[in-house]
C-alpha positions in Angstrom: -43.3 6.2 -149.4 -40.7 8.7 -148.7 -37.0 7.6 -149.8 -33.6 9.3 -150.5 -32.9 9.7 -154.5 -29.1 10.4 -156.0 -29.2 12.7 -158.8 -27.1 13.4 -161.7 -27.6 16.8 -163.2 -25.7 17.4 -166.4 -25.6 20.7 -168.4 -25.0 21.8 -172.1 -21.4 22.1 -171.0 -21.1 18.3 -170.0 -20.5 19.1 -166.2 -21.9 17.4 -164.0 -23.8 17.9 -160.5 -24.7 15.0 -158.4 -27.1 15.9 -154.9 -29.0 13.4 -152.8 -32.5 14.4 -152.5 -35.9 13.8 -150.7 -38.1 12.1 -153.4 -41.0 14.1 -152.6 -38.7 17.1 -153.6 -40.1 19.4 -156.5 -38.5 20.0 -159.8 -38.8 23.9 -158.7 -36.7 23.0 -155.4 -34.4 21.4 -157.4 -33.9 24.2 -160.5 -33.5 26.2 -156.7 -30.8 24.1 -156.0 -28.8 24.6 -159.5 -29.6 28.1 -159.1 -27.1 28.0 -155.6 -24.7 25.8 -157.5 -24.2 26.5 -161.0 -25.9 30.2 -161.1 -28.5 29.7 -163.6 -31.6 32.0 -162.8 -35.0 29.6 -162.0 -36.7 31.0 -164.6 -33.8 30.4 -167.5 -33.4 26.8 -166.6 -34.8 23.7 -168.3 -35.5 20.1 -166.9 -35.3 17.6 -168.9 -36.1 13.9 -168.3 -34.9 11.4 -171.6 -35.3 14.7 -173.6 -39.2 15.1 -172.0 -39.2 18.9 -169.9 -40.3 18.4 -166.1 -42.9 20.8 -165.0 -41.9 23.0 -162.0 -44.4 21.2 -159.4 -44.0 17.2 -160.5 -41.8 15.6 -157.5 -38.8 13.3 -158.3 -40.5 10.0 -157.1 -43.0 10.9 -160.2 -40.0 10.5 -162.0 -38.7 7.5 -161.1 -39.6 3.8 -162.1 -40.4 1.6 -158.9 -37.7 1.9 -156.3 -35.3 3.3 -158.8 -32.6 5.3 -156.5 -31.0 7.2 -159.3 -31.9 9.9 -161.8 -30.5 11.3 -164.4 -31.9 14.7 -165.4 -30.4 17.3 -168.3 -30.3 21.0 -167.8 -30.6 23.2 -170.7 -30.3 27.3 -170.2 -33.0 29.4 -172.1 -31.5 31.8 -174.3 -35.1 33.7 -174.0 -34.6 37.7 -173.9 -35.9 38.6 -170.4 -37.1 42.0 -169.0 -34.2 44.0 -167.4 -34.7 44.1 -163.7 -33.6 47.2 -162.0 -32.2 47.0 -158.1 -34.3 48.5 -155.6 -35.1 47.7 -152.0 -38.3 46.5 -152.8 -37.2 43.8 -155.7 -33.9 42.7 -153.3 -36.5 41.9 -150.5 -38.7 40.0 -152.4 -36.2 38.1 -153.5 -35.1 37.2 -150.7 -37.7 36.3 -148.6 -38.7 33.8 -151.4 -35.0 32.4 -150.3 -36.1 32.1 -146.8 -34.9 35.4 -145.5 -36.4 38.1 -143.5 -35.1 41.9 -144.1 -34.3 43.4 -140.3 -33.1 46.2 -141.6 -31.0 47.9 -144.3 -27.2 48.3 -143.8 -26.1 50.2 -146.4 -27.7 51.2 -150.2 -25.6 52.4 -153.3 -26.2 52.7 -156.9 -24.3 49.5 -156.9 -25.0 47.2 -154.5 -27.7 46.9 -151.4 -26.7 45.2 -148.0 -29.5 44.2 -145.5 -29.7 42.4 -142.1 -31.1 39.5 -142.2 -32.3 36.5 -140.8 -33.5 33.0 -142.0 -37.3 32.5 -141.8 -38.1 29.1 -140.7 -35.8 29.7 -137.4 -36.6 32.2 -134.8 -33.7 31.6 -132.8 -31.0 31.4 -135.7 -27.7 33.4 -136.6 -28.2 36.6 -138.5 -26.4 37.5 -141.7 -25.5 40.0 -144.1 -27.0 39.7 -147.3 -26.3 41.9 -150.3 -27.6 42.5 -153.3 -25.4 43.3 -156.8 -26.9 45.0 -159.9 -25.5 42.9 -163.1 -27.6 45.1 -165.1 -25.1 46.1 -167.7 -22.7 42.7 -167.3 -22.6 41.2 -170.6 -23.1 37.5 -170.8 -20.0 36.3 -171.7 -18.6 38.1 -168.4 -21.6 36.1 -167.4 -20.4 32.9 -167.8 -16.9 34.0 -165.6 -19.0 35.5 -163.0 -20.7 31.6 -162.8 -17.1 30.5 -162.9 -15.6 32.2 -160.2 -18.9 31.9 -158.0 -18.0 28.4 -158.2 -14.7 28.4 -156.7 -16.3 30.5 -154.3 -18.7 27.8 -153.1 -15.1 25.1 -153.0 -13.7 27.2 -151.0 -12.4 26.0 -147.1 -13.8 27.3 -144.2 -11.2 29.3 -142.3 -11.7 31.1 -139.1 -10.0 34.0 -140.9 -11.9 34.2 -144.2 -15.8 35.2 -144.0 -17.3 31.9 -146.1 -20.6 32.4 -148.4 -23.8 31.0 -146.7 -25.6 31.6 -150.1 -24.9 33.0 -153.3 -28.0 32.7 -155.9 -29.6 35.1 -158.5 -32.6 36.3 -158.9 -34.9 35.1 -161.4 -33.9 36.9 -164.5 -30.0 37.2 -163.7 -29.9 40.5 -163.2 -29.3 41.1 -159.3 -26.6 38.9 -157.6 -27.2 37.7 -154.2 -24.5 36.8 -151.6 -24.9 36.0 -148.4 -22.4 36.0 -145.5 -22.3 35.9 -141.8 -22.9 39.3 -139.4 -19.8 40.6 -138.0 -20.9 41.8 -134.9 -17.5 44.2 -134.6 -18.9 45.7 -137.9 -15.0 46.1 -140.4 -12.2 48.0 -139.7 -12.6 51.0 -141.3 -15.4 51.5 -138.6 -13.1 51.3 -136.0 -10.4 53.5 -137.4 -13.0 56.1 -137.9 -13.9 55.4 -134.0 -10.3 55.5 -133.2 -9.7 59.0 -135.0 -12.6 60.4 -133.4 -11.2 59.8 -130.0 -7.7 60.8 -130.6 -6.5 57.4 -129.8 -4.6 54.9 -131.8 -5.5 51.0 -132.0 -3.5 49.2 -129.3 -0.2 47.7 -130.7 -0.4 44.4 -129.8 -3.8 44.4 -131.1 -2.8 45.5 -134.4 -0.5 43.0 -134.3 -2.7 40.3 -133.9 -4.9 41.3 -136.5 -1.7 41.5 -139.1 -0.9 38.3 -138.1 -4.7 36.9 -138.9 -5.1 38.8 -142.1 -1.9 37.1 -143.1 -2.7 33.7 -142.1 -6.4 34.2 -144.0 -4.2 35.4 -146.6 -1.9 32.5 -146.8 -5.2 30.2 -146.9 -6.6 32.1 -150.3 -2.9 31.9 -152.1 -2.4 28.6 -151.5 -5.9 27.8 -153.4 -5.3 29.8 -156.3 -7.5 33.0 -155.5 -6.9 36.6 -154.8 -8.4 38.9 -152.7 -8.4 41.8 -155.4 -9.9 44.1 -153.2 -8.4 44.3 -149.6 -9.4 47.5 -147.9 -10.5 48.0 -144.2 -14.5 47.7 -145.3 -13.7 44.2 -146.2 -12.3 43.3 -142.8 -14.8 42.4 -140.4 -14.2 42.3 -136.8 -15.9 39.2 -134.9 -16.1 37.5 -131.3 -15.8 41.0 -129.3 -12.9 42.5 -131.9 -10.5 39.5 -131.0 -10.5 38.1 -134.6 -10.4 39.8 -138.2 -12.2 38.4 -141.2 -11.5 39.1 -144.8 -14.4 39.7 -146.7 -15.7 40.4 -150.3 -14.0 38.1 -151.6 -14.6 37.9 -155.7 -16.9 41.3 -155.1 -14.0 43.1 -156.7 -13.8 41.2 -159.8 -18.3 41.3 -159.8 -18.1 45.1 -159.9 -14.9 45.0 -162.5 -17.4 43.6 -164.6 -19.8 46.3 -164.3 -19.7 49.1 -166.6 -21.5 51.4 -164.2 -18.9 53.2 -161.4 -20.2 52.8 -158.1 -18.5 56.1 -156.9 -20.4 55.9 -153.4 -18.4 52.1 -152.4 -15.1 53.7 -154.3 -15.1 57.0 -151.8 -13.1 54.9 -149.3 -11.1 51.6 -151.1 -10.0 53.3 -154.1 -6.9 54.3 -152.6 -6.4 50.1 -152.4 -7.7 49.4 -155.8 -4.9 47.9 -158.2 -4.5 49.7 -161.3 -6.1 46.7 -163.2 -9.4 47.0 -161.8 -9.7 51.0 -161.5 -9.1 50.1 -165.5 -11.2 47.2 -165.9 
């Protein structure tokens, strides 16, 4: 019998995640779930049921007593030394297609950070997005334990026609490679179209700039008033959508994941280190 169980996830830290589940859902699913949620890599993550681990394929009605409707389960993080996993093409598409997206193509690929086209697997006829990939490499693991932070308020934060949201942000399974994924702007950012603009002489329409202003202050507005700044607001992380009529900010928290990283990614700061504060140029 298939029936709906509440669970009540609690981590070394004492926080807590509750999620309603399918009972035939697998321990794996769910470690897949607190990988979304709280950012702990699959592989690093420990299931515990009244101090007894779960194994990866044992689903949650295995778990429960009778009818029971609740479940309370502990999550421990491994502090097991993993291999180091390089970024490449290869490793980023892998990884995603085990999250249920297909690779249409590569955007864009830096010693950084790689961005692909994507689309999710299981329908045909869905929305495409933008997924990229973020070497954490050399990010220590108390900046770690921020990154997991922040990604957090990420996730909380409310949908705004002026803000691109996350669709997903997880990690591969040894931590090493962030993944984020976001909607496709089909107006690609503005730094596109100022580049198109230059190329043919001719300047943006005024009113048009004005509206744009006017929606990049109103996304603006939405972020301040929750406590988060956009740290790195340069025309590549405004995206154009619906025909150019409406501007997006994007990257969002991407400045303070590569102030983390120890490696310069001088390729991504050829055109928004003019915009960078002196904090992060400094880290």
């Amino acid at each position: 019998m298939v029936f709906a169980i509440h669970i009540i996830l609690q981590n070394d830290s004492g926080e807590i995640l509750e999620l309603d589940l399918d009972s035939q859902t697998t321990v794996f699913e769910v470690k897949c779930q607190i990988a979304r949620l709280w950012y702990i890599p699959c592989s690093r993550q420990q299931v515990s049921l009244d101090g007894s681990d779960l194994s990866e394929d044992l689903p949650l009605a295995a778990c429960c007593d009778g009818d029971c409707e609740t479940l309370r389960l502990h999550v421990a993080e491994t502090c097991e030394v993993m291999a180091k996993r390089v970024l490449t093409e290869d490793a980023a598409r892998d990884t995603l297609h085990e999250w249920g997206f297909a690779v249409m193509r590569t955007v864009k690929n830096t010693h950084r950070s790689i961005a692909f086209h994507v689309r999710e697997t299981l329908c045909a006829n869905a929305e495409t997005f933008v997924a990229k990939a973020t070497s954490l490499i050399d990010v220590d693991e108390a900046d770690r334990v921020n990154l997991r932070k922040e990604i957090g308020v990420l996730h909380r934060l409310a949908v705004h026609p002026n803000i691109v949201e996350y669709r997903e942000i997880f990690p591969d399974d040894t931590g090493d490679i962030l993944f984020s994924v976001t909607p496709y702007a089909d107006g690609g950012n503005l730094l596109g179209v100022i580049a198109e603009s230059r190329k043919m002489c001719r300047a943006v329409a005024e009113p048009v700039a004005l509206t744009w202003i006017g929606q990049m202050l109103a996304g603006l507005q939405h972020l301040h008033c929750r406590g988060v700044v956009a740290c790195d607001l340069n025309p590549s992380n405004l995206f154009l959508c619906d025909g150019l009529r409406r501007i997006r900010i994007g990257g969002i928290g991407v400045a303070r994941i590569h102030s983390m990283c120890r490696t310069f990614d001088g390729a991504a700061a050829d055109h928004s280190s003019p915009y960078m504060s002196p904090e992060l140029l400094r880290n």
